[in-house]
N, CA, C and O atoms as a MOPAC input file, in Angstrom:
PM7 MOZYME 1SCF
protein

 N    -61.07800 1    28.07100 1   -67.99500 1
 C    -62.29900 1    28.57000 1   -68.60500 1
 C    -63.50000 1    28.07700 1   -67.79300 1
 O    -63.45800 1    26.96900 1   -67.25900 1
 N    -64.57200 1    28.87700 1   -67.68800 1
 C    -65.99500 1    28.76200 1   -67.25300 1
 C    -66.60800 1    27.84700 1   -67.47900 1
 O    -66.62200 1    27.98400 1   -68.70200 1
 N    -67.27800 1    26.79000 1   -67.27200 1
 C    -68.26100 1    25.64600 1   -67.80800 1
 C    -69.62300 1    26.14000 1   -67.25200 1
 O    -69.82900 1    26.77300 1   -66.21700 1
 N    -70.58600 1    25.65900 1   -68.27300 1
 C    -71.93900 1    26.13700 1   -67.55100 1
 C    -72.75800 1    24.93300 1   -68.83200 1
 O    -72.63900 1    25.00400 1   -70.05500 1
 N    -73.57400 1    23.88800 1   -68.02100 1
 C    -74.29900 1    22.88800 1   -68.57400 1
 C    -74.95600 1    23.85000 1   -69.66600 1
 O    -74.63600 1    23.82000 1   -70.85400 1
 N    -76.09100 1    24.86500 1   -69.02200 1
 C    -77.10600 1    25.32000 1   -69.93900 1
 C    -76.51300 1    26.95900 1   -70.14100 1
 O    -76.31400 1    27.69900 1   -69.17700 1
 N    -76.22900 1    27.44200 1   -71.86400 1
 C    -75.96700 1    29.15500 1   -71.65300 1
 C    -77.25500 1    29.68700 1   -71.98900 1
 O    -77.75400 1    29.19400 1   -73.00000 1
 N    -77.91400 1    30.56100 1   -71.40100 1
 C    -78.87000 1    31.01700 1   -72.20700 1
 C    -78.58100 1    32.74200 1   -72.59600 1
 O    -78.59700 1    33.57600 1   -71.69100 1
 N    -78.30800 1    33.15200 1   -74.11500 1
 C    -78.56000 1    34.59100 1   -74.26600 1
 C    -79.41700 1    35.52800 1   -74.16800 1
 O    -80.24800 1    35.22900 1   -75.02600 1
 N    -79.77700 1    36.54000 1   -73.63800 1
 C    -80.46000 1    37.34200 1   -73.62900 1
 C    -81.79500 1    37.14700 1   -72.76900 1
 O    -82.21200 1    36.04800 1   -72.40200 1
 N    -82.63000 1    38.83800 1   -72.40200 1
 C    -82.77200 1    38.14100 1   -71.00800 1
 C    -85.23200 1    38.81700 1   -71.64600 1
 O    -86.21600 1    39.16600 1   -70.99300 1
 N    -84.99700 1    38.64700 1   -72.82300 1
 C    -86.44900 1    38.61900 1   -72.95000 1
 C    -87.41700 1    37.31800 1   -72.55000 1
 O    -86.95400 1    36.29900 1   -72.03800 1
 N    -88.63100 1    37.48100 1   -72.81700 1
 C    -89.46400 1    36.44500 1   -72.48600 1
 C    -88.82900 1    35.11900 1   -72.57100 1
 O    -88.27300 1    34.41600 1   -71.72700 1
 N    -89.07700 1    34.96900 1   -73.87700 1
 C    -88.35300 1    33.72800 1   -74.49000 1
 C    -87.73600 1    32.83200 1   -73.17100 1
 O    -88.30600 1    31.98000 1   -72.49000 1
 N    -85.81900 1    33.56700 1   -73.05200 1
 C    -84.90600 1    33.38500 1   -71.98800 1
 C    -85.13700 1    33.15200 1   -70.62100 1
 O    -84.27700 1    32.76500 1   -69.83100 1
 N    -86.76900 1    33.48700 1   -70.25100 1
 C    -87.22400 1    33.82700 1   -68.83900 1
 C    -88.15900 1    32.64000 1   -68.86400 1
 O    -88.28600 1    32.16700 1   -67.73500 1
 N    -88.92500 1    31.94500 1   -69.88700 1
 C    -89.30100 1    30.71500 1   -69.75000 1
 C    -88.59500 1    29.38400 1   -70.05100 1
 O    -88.78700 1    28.19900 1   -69.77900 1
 N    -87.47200 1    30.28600 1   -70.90200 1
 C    -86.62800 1    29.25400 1   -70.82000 1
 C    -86.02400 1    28.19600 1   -69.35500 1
 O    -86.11400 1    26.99000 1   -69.12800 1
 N    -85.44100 1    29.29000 1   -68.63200 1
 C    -85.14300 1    29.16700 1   -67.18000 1
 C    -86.18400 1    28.02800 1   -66.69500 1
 O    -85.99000 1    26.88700 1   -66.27800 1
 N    -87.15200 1    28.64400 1   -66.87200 1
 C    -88.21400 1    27.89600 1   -65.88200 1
 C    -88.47400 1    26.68500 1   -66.35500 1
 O    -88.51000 1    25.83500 1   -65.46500 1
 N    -88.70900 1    26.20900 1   -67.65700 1
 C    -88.50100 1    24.77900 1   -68.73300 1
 C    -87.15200 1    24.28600 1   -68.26400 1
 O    -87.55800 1    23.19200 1   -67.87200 1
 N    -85.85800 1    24.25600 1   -68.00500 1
 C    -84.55100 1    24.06600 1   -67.96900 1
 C    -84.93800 1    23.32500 1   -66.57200 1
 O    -84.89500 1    22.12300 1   -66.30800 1
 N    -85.29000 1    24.31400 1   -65.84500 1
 C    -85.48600 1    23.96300 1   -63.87300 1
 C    -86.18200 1    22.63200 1   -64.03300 1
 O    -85.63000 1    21.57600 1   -63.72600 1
 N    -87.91600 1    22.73700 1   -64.72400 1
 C    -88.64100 1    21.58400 1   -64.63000 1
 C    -87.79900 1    20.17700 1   -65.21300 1
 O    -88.12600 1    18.99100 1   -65.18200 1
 N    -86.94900 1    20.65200 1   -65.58600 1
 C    -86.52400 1    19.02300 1   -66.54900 1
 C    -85.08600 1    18.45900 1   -65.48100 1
 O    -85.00800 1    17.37400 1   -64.90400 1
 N    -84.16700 1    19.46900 1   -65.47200 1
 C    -83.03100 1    19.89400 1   -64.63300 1
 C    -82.85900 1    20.71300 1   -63.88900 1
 O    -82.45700 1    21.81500 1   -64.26300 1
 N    -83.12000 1    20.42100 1   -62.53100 1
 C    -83.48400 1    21.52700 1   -61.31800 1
 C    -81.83700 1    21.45900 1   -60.72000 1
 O    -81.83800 1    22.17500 1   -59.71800 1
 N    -80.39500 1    20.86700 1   -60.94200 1
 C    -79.52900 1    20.99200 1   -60.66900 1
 C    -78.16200 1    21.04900 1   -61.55900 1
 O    -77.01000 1    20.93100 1   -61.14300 1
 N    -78.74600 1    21.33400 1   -63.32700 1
 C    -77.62000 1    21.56800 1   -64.05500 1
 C    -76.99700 1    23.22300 1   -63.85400 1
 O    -77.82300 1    24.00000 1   -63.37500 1
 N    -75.89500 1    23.69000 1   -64.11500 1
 C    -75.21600 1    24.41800 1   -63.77800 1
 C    -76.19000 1    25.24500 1   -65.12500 1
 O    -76.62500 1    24.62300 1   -66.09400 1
 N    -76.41900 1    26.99400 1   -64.86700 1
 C    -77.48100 1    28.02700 1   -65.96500 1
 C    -76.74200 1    29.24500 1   -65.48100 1
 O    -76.49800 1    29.72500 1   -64.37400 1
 N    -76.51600 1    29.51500 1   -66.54300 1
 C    -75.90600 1    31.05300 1   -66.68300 1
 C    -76.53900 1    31.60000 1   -68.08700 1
 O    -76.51700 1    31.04000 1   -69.18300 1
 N    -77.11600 1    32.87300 1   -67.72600 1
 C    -77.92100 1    33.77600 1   -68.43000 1
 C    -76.75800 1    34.81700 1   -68.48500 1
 O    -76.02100 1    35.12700 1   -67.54900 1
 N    -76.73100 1    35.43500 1   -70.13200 1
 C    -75.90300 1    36.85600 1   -70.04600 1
 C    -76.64000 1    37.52100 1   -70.79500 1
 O    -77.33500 1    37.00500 1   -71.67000 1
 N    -76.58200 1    38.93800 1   -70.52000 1
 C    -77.26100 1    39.48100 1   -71.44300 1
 C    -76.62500 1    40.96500 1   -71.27100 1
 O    -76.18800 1    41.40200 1   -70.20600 1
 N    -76.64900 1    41.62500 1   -72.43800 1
 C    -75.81400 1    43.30000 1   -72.11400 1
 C    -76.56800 1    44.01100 1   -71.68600 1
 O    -76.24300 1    45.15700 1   -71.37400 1
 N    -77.68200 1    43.59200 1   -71.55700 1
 C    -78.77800 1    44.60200 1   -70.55400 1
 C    -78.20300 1    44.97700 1   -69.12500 1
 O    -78.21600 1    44.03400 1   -68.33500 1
 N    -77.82500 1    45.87600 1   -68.76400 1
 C    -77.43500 1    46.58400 1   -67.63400 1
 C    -78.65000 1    46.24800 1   -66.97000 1
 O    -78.32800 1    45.38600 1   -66.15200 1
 N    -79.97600 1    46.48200 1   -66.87300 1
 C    -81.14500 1    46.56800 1   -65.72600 1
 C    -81.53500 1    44.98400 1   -65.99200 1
 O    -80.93000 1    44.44400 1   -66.91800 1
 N    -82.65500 1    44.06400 1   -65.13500 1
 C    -83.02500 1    43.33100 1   -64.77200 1
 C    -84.15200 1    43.16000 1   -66.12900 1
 O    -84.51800 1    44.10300 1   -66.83100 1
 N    -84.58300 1    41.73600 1   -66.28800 1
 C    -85.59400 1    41.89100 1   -67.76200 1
 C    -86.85900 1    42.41200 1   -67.47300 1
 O    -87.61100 1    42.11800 1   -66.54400 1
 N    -87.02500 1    43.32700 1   -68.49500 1
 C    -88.03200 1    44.24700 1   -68.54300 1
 C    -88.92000 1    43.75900 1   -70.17200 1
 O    -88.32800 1    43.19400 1   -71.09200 1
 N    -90.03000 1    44.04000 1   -70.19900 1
 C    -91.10000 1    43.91700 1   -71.54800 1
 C    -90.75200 1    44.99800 1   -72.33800 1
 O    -91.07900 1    46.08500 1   -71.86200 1
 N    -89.99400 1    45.02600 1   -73.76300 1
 C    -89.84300 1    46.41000 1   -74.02500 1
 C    -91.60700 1    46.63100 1   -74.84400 1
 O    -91.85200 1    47.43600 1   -75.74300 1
 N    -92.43300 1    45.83500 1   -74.31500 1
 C    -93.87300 1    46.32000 1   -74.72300 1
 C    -94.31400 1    47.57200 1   -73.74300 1
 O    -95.02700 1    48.40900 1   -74.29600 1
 N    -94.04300 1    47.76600 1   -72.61500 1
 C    -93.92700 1    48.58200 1   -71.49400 1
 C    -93.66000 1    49.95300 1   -71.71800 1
 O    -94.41400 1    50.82700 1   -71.29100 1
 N    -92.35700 1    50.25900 1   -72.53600 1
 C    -91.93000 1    50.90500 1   -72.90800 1
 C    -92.63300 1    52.52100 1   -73.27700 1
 O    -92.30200 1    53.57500 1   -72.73400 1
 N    -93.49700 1    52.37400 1   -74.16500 1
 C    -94.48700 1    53.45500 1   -74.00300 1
 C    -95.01800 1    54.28000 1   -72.94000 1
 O    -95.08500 1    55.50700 1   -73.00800 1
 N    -95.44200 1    53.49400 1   -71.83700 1
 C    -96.22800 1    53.72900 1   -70.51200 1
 C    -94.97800 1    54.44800 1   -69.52900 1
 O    -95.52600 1    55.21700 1   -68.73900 1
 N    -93.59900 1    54.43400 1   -69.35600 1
 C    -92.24500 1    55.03900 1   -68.87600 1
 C    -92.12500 1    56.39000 1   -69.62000 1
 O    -91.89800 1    57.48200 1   -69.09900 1
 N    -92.33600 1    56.09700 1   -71.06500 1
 C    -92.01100 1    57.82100 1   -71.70500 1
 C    -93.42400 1    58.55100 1   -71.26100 1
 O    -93.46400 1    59.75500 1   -71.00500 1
 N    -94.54000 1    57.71600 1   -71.20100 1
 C    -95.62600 1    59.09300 1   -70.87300 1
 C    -95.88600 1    59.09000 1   -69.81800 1
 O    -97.01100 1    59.46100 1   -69.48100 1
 N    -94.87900 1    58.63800 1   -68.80800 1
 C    -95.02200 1    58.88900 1   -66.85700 1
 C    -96.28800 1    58.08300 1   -66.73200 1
 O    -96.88400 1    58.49200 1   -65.73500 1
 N    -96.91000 1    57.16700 1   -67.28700 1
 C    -97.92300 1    56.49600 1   -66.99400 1
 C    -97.78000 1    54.85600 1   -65.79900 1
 O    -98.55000 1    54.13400 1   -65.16500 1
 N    -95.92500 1    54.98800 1   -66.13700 1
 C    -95.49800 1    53.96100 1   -65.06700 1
 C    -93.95100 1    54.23600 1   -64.69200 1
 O    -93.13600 1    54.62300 1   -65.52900 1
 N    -93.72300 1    54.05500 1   -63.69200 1
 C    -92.20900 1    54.34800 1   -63.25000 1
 C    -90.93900 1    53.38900 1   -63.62300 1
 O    -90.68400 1    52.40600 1   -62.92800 1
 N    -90.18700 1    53.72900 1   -64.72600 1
 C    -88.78500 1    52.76700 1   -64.49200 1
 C    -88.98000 1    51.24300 1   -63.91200 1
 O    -89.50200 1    50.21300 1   -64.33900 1
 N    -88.29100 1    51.63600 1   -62.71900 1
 C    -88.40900 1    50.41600 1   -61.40400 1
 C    -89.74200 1    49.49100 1   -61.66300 1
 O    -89.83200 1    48.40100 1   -61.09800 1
 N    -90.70600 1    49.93700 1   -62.48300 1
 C    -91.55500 1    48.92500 1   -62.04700 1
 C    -92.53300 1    48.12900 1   -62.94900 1
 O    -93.66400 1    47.68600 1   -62.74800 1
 N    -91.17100 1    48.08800 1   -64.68000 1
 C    -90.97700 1    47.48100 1   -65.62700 1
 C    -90.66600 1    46.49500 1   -65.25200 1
 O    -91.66900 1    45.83200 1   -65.51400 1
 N    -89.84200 1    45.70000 1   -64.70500 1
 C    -89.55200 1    44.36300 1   -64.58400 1
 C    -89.74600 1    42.96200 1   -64.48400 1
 O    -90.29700 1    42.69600 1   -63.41600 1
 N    -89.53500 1    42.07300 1   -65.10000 1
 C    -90.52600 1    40.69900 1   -65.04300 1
 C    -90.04500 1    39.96900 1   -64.29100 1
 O    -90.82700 1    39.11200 1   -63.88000 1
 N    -88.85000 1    39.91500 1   -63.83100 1
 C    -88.37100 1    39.22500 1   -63.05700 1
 C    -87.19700 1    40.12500 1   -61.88300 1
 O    -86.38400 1    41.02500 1   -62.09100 1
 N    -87.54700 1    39.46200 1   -60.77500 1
 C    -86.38300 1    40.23600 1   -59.90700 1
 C    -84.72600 1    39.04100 1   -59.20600 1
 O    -84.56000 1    37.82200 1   -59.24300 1
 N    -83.91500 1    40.08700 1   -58.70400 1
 C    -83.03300 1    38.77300 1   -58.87200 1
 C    -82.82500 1    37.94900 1   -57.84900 1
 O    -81.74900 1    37.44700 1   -57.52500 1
 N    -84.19900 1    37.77100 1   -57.17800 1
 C    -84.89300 1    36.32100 1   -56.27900 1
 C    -85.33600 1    35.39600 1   -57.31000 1
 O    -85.56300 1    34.27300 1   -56.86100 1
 N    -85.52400 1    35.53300 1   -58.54800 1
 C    -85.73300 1    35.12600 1   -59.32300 1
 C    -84.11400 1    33.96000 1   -59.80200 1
 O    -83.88100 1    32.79000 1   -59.50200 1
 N    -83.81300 1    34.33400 1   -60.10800 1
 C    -82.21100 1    34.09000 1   -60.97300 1
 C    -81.69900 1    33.09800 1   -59.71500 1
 O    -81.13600 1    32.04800 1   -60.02400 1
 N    -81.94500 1    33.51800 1   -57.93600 1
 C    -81.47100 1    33.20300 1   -56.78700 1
 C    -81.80800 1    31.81700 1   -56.52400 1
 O    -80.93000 1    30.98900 1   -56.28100 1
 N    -83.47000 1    31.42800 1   -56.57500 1
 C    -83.97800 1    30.51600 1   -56.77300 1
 C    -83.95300 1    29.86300 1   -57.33700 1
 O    -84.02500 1    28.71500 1   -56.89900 1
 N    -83.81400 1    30.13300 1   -58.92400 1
 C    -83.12400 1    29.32900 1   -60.26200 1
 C    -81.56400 1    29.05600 1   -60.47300 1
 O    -81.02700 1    28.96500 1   -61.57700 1
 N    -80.92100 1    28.94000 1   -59.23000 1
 C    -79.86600 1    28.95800 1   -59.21300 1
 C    -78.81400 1    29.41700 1   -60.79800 1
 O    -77.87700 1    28.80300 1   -61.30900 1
 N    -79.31600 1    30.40000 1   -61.10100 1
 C    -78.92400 1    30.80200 1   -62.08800 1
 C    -77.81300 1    31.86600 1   -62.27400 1
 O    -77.85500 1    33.04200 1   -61.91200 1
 N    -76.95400 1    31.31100 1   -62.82100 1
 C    -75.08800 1    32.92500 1   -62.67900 1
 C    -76.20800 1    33.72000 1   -63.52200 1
 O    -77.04100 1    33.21700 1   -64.27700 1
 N    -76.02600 1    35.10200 1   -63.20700 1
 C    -77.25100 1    36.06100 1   -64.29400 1
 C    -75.85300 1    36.97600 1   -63.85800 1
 O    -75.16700 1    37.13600 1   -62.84900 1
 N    -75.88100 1    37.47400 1   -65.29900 1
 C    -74.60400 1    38.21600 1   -66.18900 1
 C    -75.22900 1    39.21100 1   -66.14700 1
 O    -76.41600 1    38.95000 1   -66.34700 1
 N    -75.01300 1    40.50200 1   -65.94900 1
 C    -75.74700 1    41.49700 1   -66.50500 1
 C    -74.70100 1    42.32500 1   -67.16300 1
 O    -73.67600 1    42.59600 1   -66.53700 1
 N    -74.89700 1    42.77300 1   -68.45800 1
 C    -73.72200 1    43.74700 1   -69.20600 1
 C    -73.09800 1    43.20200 1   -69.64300 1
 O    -71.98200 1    43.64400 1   -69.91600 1
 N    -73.51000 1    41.79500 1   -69.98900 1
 C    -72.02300 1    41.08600 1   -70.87200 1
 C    -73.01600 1    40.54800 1   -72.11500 1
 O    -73.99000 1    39.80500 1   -71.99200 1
 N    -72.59700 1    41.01500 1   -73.09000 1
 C    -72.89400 1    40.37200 1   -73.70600 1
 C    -71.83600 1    39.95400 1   -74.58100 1
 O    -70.64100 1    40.24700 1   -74.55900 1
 N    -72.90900 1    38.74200 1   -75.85300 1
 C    -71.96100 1    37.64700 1   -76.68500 1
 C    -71.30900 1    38.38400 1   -77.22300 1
 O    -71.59900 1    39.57200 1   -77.36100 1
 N    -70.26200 1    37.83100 1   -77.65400 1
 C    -68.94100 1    38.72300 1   -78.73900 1
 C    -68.81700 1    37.63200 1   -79.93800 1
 O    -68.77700 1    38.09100 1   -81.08000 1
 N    -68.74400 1    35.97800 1   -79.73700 1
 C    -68.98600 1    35.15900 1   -80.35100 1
 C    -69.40200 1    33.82300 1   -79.69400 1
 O    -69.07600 1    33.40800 1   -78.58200 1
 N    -70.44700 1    33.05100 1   -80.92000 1
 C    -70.55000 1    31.84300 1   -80.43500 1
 C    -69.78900 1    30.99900 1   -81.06200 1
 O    -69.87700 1    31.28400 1   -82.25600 1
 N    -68.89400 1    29.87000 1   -80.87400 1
 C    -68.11600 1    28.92800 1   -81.35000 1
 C    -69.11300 1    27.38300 1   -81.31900 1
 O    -68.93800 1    26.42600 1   -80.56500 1
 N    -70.21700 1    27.54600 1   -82.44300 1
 C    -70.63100 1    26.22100 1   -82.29300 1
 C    -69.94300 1    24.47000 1   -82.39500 1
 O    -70.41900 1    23.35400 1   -82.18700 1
 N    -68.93100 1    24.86800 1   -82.72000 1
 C    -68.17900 1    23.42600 1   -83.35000 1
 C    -67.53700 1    23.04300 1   -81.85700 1
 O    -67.34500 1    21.86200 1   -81.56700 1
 N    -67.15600 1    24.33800 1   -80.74600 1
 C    -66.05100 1    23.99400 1   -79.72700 1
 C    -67.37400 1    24.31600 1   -78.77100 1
 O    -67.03500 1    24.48200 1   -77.59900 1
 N    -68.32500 1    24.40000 1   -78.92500 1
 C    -69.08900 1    24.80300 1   -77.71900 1
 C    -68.60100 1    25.91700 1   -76.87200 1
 O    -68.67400 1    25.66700 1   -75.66900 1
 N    -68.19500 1    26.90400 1   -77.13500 1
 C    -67.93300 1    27.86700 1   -76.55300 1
 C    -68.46900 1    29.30400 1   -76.93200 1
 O    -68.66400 1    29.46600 1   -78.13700 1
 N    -68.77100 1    30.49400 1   -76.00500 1
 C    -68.74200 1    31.52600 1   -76.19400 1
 C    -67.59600 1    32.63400 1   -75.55500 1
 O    -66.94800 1    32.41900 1   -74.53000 1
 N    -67.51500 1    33.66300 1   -76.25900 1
 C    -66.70600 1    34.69700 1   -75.93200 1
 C    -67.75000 1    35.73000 1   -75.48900 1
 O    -68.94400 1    35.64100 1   -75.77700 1
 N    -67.20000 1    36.72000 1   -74.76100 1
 C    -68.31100 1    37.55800 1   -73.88300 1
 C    -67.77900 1    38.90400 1   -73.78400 1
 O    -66.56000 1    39.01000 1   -73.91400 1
 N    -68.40700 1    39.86600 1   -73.59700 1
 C    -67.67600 1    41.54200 1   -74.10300 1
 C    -66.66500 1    41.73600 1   -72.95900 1
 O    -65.62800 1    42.38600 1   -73.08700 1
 N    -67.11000 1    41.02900 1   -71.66800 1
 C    -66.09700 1    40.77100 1   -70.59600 1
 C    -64.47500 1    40.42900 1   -70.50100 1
 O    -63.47900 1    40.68000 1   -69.82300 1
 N    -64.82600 1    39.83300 1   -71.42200 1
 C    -62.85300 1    39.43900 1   -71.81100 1
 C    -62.96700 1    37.62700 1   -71.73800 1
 O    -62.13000 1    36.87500 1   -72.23800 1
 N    -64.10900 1    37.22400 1   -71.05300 1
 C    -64.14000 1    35.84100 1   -70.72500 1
 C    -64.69900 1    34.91200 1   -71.76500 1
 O    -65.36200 1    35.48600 1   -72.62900 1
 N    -64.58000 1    33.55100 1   -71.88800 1
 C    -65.09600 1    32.50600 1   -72.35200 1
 C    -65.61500 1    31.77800 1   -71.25700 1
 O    -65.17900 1    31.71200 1   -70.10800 1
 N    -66.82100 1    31.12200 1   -71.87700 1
 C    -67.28000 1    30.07900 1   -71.30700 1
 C    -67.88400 1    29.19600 1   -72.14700 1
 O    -68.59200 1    29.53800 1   -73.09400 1
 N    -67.59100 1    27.87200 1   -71.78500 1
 C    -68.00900 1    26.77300 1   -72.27000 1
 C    -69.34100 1    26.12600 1   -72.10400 1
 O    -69.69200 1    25.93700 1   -70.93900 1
 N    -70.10500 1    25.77100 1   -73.00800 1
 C    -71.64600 1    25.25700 1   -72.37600 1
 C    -71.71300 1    23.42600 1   -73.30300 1
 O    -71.11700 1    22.71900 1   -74.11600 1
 N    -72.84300 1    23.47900 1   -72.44800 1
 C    -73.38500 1    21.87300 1   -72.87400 1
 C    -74.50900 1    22.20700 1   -73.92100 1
 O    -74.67200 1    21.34500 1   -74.78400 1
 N    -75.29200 1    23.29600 1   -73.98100 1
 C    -76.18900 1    23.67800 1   -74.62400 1
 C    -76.41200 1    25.28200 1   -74.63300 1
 O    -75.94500 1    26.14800 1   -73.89400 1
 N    -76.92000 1    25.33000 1   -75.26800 1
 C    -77.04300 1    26.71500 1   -76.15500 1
 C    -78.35000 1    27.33000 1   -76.55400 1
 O    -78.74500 1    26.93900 1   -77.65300 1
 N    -79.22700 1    28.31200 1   -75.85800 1
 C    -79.97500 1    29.24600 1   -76.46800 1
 C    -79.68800 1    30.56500 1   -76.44100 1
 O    -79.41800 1    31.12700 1   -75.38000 1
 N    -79.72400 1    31.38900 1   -77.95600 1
 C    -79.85300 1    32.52700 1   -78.26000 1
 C    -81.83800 1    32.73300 1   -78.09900 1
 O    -82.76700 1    32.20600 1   -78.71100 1
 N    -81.77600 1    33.76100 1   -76.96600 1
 C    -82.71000 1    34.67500 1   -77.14500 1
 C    -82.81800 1    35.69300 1   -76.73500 1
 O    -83.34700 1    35.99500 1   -75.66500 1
 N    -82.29900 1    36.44200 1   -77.57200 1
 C    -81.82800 1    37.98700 1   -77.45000 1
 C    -83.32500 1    38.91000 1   -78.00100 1
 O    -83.42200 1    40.13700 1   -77.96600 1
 N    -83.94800 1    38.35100 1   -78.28700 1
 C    -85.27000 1    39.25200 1   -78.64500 1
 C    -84.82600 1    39.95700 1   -79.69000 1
 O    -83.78700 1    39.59000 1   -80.24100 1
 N    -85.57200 1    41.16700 1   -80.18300 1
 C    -85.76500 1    41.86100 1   -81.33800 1
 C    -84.72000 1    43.13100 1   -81.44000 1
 O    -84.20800 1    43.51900 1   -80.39100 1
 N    -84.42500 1    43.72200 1   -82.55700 1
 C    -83.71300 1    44.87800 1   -82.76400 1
 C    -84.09200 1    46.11100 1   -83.19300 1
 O    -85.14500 1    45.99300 1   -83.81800 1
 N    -83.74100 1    47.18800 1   -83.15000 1
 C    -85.57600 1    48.21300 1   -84.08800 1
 C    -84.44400 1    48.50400 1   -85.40400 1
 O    -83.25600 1    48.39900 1   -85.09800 1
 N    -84.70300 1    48.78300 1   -86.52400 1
 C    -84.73700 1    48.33800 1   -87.96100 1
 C    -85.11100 1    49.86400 1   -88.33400 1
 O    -86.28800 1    50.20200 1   -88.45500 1
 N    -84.00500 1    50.79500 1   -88.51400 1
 C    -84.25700 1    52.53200 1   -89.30200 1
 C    -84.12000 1    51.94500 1   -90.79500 1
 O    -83.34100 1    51.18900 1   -91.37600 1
 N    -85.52700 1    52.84000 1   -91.18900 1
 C    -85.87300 1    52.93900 1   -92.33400 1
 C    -85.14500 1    53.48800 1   -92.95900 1
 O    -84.45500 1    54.35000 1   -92.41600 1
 N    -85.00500 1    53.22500 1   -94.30500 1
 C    -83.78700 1    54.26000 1   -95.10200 1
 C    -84.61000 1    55.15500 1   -95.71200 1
 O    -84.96200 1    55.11700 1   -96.89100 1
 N    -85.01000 1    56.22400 1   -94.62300 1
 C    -85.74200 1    57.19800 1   -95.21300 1
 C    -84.68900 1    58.16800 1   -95.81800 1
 O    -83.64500 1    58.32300 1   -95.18400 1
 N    -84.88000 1    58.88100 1   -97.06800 1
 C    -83.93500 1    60.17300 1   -97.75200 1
 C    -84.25200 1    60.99900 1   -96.06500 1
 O    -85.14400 1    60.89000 1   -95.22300 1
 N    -82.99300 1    61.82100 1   -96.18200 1
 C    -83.20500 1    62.59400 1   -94.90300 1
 C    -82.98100 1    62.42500 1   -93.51800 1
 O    -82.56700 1    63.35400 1   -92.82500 1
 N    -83.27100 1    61.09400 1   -92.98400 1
 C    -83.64200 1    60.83200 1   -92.07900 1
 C    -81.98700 1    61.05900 1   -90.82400 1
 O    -81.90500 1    61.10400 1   -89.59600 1
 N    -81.05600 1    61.13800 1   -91.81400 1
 C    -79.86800 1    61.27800 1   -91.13600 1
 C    -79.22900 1    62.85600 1   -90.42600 1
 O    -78.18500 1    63.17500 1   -89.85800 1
 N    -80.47800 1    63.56400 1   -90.82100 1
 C    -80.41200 1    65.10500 1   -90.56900 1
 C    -81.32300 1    65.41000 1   -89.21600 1
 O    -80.86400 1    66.32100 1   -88.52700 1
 N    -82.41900 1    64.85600 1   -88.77500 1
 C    -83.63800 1    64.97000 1   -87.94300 1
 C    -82.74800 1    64.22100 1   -86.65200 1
 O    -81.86800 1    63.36200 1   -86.69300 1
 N    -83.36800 1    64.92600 1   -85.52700 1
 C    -82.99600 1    64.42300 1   -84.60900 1
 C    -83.91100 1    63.09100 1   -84.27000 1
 O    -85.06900 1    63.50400 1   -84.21200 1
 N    -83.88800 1    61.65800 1   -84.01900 1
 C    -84.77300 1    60.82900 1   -83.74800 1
 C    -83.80200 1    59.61200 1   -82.92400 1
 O    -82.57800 1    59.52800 1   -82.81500 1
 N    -84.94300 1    58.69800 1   -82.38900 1
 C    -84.27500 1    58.07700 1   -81.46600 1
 C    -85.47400 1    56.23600 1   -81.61400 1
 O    -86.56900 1    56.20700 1   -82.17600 1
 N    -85.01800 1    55.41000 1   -81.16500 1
 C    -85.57500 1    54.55800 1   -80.97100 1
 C    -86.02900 1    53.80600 1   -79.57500 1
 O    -85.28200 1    53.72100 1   -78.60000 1
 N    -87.47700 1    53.23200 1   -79.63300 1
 C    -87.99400 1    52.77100 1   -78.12200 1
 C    -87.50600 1    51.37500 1   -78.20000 1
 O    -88.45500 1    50.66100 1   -78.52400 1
 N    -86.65800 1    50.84000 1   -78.07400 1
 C    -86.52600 1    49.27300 1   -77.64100 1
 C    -85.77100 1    48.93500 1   -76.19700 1
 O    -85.78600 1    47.78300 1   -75.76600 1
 N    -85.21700 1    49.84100 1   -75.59300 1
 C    -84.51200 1    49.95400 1   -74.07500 1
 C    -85.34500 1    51.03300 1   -72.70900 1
 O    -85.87800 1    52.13100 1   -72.54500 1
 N    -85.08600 1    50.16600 1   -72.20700 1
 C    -85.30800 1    51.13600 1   -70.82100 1
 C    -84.31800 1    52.44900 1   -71.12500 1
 O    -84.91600 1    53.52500 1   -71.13200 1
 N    -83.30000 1    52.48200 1   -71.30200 1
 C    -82.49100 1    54.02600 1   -71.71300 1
 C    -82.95700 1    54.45800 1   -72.68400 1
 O    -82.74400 1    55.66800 1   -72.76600 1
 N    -83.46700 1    54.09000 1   -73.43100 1
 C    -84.50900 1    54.85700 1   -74.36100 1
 C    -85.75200 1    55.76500 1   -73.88100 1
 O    -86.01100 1    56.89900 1   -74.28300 1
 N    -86.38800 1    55.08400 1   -73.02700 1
 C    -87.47200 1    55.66800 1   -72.40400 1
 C    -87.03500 1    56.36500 1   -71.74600 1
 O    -87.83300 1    57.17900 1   -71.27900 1
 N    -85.72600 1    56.48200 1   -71.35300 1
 C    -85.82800 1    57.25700 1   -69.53200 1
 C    -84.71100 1    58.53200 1   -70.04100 1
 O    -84.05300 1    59.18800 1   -69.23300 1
 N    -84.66100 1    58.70400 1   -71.39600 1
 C    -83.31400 1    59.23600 1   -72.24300 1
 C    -84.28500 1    60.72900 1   -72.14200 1
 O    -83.86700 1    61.77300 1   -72.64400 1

């Protein structure tokens, strides 16, 4: 099985200063970031400005992966948690893998939340919280 000092989930703000807090304290513990985000972390505040062509895809991103390179950081992309095992320190990953950590942050950011509108299961509608959302 995998060991990794620091896991961090998910790859919003939060996770991205996390990194950089982790480095200042421990600039040589072992950091692996996963997150099921297929693309690189993006602001889903952005999001708007991609559906009205006001900014391109590509050029959402907060971090690039000179980023992750420098932070000597394993950066997972597409895996995400399946479970956390707080008692054994371990996680399971959609990958098939486990890995073991010394510490543990979940920051997976926000989820969007359908209203239980009467009806609403008939209308075609969609939600903005992904880059495949916008670019859908």
């Amino acid at each position: 099985m995998e060991h990794t000092d620091y896991l961090v989930v998910g790859s919003s703000h939060a996770a991205l200063e996390a990194i950089t807090a982790i480095r200042m304290i421990d600039p040589e513990g072992s950091l692996t970031l996963v997150t099921r985000d297929p693309e690189l972390p993006y602001s889903p505040t952005v999001l708007p400005y991609v559906v009205s062509g006001r900014s391109a895809p590509d050029s959402v991103y907060l971090r690039d992966d000179d980023f992750f390179a420098r932070n000597k950081v394993s950066y997972r992309r597409a895996t995400a948690l399946k479970a956390l095992h707080a008692g054994r320190s371990t996680a399971d990953l959609s990958d098939g893998s486990c890995i073991g950590y010394r510490r543990a942050l979940l920051a997976t950011g926000a989820s969007p939340a359908i209203p239980p509108i009467p009806g609403i299961d008939r209308v075609d509608f969609h939600v903005l919280r992904t880059l495949a959302d916008a670019t859908r």
